[in-house]
C-alpha positions in Angstrom: -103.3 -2.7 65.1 -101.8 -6.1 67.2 -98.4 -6.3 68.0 -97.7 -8.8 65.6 -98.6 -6.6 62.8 -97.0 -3.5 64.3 -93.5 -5.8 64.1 -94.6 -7.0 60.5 -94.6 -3.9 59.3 -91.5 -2.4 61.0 -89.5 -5.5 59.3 -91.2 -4.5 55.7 -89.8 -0.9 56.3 -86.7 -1.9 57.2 -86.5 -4.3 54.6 -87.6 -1.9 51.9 -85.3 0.9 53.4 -82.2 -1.6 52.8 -82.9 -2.4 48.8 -83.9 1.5 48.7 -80.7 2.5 49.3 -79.2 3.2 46.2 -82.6 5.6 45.4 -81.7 7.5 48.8 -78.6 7.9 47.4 -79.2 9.2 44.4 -82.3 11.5 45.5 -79.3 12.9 47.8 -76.5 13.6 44.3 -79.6 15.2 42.4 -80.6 17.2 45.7 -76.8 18.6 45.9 -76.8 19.3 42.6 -79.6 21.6 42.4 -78.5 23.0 45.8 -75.1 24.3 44.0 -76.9 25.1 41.0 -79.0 27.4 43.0 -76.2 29.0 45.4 -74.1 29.7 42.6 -76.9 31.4 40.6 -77.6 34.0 43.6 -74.5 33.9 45.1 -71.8 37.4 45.3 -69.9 36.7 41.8 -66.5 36.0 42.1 -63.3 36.2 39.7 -64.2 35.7 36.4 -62.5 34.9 33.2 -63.1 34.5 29.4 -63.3 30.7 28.3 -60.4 31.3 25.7 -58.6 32.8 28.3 -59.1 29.6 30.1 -58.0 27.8 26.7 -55.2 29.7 25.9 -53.5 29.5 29.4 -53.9 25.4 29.4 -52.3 25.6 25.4 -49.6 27.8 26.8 -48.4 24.9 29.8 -48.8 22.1 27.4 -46.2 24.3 25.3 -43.9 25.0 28.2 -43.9 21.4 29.3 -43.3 20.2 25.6 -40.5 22.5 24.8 -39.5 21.8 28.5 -39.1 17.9 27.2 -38.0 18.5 23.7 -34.6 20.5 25.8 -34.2 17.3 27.7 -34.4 14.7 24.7 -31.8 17.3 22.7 -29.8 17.9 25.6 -28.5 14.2 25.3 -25.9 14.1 23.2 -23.7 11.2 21.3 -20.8 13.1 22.7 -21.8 13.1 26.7 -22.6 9.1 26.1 -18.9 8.6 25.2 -17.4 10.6 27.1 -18.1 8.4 30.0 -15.9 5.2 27.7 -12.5 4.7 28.0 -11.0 4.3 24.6 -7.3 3.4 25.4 -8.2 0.2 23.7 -11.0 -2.3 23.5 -10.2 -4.3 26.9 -10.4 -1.0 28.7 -13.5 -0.3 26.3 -15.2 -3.1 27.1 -14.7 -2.9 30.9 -15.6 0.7 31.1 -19.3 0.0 29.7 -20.2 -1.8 32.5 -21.7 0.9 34.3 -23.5 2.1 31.0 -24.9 -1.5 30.1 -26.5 -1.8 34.3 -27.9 1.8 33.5 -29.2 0.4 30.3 -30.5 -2.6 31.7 -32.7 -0.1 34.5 -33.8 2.1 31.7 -35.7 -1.3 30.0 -35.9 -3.0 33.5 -34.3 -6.0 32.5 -34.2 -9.4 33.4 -37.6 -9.1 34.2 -39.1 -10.4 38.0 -38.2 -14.1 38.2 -36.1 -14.2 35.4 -33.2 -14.8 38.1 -35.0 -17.4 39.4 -34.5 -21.2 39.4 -36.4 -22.1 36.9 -36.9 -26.3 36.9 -39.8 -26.5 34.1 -38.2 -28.9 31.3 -37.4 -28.2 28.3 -39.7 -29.7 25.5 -37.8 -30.6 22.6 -39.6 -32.5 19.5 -39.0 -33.5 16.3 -40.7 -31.2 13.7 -39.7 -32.5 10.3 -36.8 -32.9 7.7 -36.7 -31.9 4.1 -34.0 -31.5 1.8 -32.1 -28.8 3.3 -32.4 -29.4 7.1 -34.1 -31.3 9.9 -36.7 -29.2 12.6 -37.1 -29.5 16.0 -39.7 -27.5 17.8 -38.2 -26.1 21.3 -40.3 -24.8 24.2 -37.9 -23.2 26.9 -38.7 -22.2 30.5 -37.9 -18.5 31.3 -39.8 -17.0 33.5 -43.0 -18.7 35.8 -45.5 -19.9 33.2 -43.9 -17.8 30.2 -41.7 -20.1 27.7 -39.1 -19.6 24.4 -40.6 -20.9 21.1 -39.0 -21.4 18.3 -37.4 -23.9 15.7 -33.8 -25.3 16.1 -32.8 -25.8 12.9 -29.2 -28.4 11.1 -28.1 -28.7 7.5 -29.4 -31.8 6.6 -25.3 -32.4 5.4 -24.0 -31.6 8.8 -22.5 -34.6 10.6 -24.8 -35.2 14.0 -21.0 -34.7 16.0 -20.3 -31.7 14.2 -20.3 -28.1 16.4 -22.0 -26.0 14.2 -22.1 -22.0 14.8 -25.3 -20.7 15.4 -27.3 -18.0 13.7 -30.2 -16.3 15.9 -32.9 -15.2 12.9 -34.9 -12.6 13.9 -38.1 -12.0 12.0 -40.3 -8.7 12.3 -44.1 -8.7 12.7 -44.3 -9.1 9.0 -42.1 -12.1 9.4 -44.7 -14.2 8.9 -44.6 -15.7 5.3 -48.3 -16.1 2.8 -49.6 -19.9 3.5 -49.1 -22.2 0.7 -51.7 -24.2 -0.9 -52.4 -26.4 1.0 -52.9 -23.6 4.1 -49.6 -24.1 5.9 -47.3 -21.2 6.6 -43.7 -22.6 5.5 -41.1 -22.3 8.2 -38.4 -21.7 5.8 -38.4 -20.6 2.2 -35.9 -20.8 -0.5 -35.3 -17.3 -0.5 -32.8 -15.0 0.3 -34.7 -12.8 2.1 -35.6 -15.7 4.4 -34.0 -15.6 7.9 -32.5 -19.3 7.9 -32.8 -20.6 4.5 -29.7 -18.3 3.8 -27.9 -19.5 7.0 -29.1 -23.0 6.6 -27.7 -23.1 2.7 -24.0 -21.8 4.3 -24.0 -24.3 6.9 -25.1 -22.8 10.0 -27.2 -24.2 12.5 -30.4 -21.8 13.0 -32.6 -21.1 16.2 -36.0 -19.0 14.7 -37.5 -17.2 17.7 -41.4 -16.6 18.2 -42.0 -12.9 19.4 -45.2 -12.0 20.5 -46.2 -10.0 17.0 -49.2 -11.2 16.2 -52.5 -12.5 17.8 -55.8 -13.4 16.0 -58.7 -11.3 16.6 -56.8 -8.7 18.4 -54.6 -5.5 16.6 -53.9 -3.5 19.9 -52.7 -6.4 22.4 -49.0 -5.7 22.1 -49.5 -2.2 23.0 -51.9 -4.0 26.0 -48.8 -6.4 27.4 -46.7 -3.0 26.4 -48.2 -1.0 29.2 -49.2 -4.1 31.3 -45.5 -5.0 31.6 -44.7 -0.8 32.7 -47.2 -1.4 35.6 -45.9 -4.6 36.4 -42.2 -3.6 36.8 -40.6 -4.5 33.6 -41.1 -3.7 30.0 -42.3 -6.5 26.7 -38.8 -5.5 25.1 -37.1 -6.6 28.3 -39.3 -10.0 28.9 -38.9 -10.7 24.7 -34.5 -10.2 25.1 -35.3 -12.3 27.8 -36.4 -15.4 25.9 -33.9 -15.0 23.4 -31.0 -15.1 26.1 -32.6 -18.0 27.9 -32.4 -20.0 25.1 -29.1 -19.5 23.9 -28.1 -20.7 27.4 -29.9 -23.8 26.5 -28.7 -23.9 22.8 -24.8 -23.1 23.5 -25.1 -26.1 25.9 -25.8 -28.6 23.1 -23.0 -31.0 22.3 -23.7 -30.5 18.1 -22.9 -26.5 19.0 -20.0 -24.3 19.1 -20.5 -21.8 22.0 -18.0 -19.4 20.8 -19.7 -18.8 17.6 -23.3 -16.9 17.9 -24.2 -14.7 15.3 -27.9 -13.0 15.3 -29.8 -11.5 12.1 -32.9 -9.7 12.4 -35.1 -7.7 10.6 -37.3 -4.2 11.4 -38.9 -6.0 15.2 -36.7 -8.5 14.6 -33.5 -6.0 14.2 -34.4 -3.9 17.1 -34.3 -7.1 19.3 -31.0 -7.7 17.1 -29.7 -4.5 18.1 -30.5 -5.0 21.9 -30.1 -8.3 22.6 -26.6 -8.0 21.3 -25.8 -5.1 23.6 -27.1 -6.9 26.6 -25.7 -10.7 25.5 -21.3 -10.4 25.1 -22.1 -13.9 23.7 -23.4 -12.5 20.5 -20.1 -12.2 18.3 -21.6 -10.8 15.7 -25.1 -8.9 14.8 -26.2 -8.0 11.8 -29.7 -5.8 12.0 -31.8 -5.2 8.9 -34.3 -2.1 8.5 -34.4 -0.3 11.7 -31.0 2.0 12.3 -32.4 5.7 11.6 -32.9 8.9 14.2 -35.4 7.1 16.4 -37.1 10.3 17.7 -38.1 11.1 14.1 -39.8 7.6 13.8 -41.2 8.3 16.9 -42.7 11.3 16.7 -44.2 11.0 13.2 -46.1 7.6 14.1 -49.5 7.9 15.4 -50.3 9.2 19.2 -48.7 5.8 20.8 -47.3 4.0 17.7 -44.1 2.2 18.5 -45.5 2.4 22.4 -42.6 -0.8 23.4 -40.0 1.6 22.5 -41.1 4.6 24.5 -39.5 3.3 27.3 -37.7 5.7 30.3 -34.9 7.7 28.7 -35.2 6.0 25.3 -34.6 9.6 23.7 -32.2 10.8 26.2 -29.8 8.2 27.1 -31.2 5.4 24.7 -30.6 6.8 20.8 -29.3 3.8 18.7 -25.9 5.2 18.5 -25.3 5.0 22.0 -26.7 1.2 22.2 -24.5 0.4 19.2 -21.8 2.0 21.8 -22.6 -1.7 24.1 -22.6 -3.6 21.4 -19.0 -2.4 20.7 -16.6 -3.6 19.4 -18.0 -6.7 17.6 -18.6 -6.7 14.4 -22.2 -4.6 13.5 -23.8 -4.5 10.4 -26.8 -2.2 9.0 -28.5 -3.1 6.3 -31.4 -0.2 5.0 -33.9 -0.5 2.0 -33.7 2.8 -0.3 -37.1 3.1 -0.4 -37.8 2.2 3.0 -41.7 2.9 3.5 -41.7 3.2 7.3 -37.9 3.7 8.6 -37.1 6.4 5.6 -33.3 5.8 4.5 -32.8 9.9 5.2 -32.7 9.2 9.1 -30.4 5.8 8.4 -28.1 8.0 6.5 -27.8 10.5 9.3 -27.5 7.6 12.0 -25.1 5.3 10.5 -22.4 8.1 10.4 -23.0 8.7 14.7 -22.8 4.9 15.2 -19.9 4.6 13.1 -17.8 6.9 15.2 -17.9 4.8 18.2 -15.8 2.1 16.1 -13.4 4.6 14.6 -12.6 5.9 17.8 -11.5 2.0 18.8 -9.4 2.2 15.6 -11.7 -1.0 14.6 -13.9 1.4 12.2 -14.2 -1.6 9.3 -15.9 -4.1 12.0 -19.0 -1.7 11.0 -20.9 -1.7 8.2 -23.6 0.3 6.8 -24.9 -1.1 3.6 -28.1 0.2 1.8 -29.6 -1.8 -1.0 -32.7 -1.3 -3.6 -35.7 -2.4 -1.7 -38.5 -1.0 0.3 -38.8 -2.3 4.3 -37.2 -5.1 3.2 -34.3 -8.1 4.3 -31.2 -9.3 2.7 -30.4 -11.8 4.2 -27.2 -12.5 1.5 -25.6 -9.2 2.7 -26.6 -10.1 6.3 -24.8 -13.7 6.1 -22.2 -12.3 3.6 -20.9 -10.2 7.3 -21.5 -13.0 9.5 -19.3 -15.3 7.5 -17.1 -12.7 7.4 -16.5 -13.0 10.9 -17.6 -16.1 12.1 -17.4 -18.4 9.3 -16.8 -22.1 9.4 -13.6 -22.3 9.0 -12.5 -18.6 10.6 -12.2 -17.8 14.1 -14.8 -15.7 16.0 -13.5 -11.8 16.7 -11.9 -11.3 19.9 
């Protein structure tokens, strides 16, 4: 054979020898495999045990560690939370949960990364329509690089444009979302009272509606997906959604047609656990008022489904994290529960054994009527009469906010 043909056929080897790699590589897994198959097969046996044996031992860990965990979460006590407060009065109350508001704040890793940030997007504020009751504008807020606040800024259509309205911050849960009318369009606001600004709008408050991230088309598991995406990324969706709300009550309260010293928010199941912890992170909140979700979180935990709820499984969240305790920051304004009798998926019995543990956090201030448990006939349900019945109670037009 020539030399030329010699080197032909050493470049066809080598060539062929380069795509066969991946067989090589698997000829060499099946090879091992049979090689262990056979050395274990005439090898010397060694220790042997029964496969329930092997079952049983791996049932009795997963025991150990849960009762292990279940000791930690009952460990916790309302009691070892307050003992930390000083309640010599609500100056020295309010100072001394400093330490327990940064703690809660690591717990939930809030701000999120960049929220501290200069953040020089502008805000984009449009007109979104006027009816009878009020005039819209549609606000999209900078708050952290590339995420935004959306939402509706809502006036009384009676209110002067010089006037400083308080403002209401309406919550809505992930069944916020009203049926579309006939002509296909969901209405922002309904003449209803279990609408989150009619209500407010009606008594003269000025309304910002927040969009949370509840709902996306085509998808039913992404907020558990930007749940755990935000726990590897270094924060938490609860702390990035509190986020947005505070961000744009910094741009709200610095409208001229606003009175910063009167901020009320109302929310509802989602939209009353953000309520509930927006309020204890945000002093500026004078007053909250959270519909259907006070009630003994672990229960609702533990009976949803292998993951349900996975925003609000966050570090210590049934050790340190129990709603009494963050009714403790939220202290002493003015906190109102409201709770459907027949609640379907928060059952009243765990609001009824909560409400008395949150309760004794304002007694102990000597300020027990600033809160309010209130249940009413209704299933997971808002009332949003009750809820601005409080607010006005405390923040009315015409009445001074609580100090």
């Amino acid at each position: 054979m020539s030399k030329p043909a010699w080197l032909l056929l050493v470049i066809a080897a080598l060539i062929f020898s380069y795509y066969a790699r991946p067989f090589y590589d698997f000829s060499w897994v099946v090879m091992s495999r049979i090689r262990d198959a056979v050395t274990t097969r005439l090898g010397a046996p060694m220790l042997r045990q029964e496969r329930q044996q092997v079952l049983d031992s791996a049932d009795g860990q997963a025991r150990e560690m849960d009762a292990y965990l279940q000791g930690l979460r009952d460990a916790q006590s309302l009691d070892r939370t307050l003992a930390a407060l000083d309640f010599s009065s609500t100056d020295n109350y309010v100072l001394s949960t400093k330490a327990m508001r940064a703690r809660f704040q690591e717990s939930l890793r809030y701000p999120p990364p960049g929220y501290l940030d200069a953040i020089t997007g502008k805000v984009a504020d449009e007109p979104a329509g006027e009816d009878g009751i009020a005039t819209y504008r549609r606000l999209e807020i900078p708050v952290l690089p590339g995420v935004h606040a959306i939402g509706y800024y809502m006036r009384p259509r009676n209110a002067g444009a010089r006037d400083k309205l308080p403002l209401v911050i309406a919550a809505a849960g992930r069944g916020g979302i009203p049926e579309p009318t006939a002509d296909g369009k969901l209405p922002i606001v309904q003449h209803d009272s279990k609408d989150f600004a009619w209500e407010a709008l009606r008594r003269g408050y000025a309304v910002w509606l927040p969009t949370f991230a509840h709902f996306a088309f085509g998808s039913n598991d992404y907020r558990d997906r930007l749940a755990v995406n935000a726990w590897e990324s270094g924060t938490s969706l609860p702390a990035i959604e509190i986020a947005k709300v505070v961000k744009a009550l910094d741009v709200l309260t610095q409208r001229d047609d606003i009175d910063p010293q009167r901020v009320a928010m109302i929310g509802h199941s989602y939209g009353g656990f953000y309520t509930l912890y927006t309020s204890a992170l945000e002093p500026r909140i004078r007053v909250a008022a959270v519909s259907a979700y006070l009630n003994d979180r672990a229960k609702v935990l533990d009976a949803s489904a292998p993951g349900g709820f996975l925003d609000w499984r966050y570090p210590d969240s049934l050790t340190l994290w129990r709603d009494p305790a963050v009714v403790a920051l939220v202290a002493p304004r003015p906190l109102l529960f409201i709770a459907g009798n027949q609640d379907q998926l928060f059952p009243i019995e765990g609001a009824r054994r909560t409400a008395p543990e949150a309760a004794r956090v304002y007694k102990q201030l000597g300020i027990g009527e600033r809160f309010e448990f209130s249940e009413f006939v209704a299933r997971h349900d808002f009332n949003g009469a009750a809820a601005l019945d409080f607010v006005d109670k405390y923040m009315g037009r015409g009445a001074g906010s609580p100090k």
